[in-house]
C-alpha positions in Angstrom: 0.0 0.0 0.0 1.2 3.3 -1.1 1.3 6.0 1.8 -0.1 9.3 1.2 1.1 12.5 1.9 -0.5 16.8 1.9 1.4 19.3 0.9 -0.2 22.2 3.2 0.2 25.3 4.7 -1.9 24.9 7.2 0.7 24.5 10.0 1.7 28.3 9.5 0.1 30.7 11.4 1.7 33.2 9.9 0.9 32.8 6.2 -1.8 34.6 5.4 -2.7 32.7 2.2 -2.9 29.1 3.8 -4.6 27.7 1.3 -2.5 26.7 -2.1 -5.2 27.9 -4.7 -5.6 26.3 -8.4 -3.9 29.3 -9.8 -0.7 29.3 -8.1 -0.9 25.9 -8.6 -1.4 26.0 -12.5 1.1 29.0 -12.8 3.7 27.0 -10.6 3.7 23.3 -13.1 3.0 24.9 -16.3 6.7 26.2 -15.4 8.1 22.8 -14.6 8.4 20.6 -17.9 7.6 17.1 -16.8 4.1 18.2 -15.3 0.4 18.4 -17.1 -3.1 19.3 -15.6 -6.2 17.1 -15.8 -9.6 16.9 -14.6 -10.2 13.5 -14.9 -8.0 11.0 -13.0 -8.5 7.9 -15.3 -7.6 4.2 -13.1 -7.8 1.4 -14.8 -8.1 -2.1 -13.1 -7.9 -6.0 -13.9 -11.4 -5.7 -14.3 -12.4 -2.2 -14.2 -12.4 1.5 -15.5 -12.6 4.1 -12.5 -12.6 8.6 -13.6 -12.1 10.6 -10.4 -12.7 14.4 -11.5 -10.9 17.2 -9.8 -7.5 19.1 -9.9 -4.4 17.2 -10.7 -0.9 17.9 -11.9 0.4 15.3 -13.3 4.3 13.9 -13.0 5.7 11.9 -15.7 8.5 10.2 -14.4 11.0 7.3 -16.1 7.8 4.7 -17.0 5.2 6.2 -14.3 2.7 9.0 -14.5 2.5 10.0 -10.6 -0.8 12.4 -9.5 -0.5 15.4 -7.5 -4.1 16.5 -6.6 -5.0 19.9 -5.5 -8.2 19.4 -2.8 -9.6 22.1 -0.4 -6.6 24.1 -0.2 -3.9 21.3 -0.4 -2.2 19.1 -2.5 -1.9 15.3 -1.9 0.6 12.3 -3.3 1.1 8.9 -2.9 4.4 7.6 -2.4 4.4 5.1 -5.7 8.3 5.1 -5.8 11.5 6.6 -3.9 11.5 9.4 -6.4 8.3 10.6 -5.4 9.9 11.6 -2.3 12.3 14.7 -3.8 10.3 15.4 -5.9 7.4 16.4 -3.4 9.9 18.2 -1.3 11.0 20.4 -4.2 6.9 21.2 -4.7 6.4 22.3 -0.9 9.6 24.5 -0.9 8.6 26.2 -4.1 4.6 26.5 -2.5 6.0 27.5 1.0 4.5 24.4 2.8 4.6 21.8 4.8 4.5 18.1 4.3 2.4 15.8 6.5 1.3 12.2 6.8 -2.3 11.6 6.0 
């Protein structure tokens, strides 16, 4: 099982902005060249199709497409692969947030 992490800025009291909007967002991957936006999060199973619709940025790494989905103010990963892990890091320093378990 993959664990899953938020990218938030909740934790700081003093950020005014806590809440990493769709904008900043959008303006901050459209600058990195190994990300694109979706709506639709399209799983597909042994036996089964499954579209999730919201906000993701999408990483293409090596062989893997790794989601970044921006929901109520955060963004949220699962940790897929050990490269995930930089990777998210580098996101939260450029957004000015934290990353937490959950």
């Amino acid at each position: 099982m993959n664990q899953r992490f938020r990218i938030t800025r909740s934790m700081q009291e003093q950020n005014v902005e806590q809440s990493i909007t769709l904008e900043e967002c959008k303006e901050y991957f459209a600058s990195q060249p190994d990300f694109t936006y979706a709506q639709v999060l399209t799983v597909t199973g042994t036996e089964s199709t499954m579209s999730i619709d919201g906000d993701f940025f999408m990483w293409k790494h090596d062989n893997m497409e790794v989601p970044f989905r921006l929901y109520s103010g955060d963004l949220y990963v699962a940790i897929s692969s050990e490269a995930v892990v930089p990777k998210m890091i580098e996101i939260a320093t450029a957004l000015q947030a934290d990353i937490v378990e959950g």
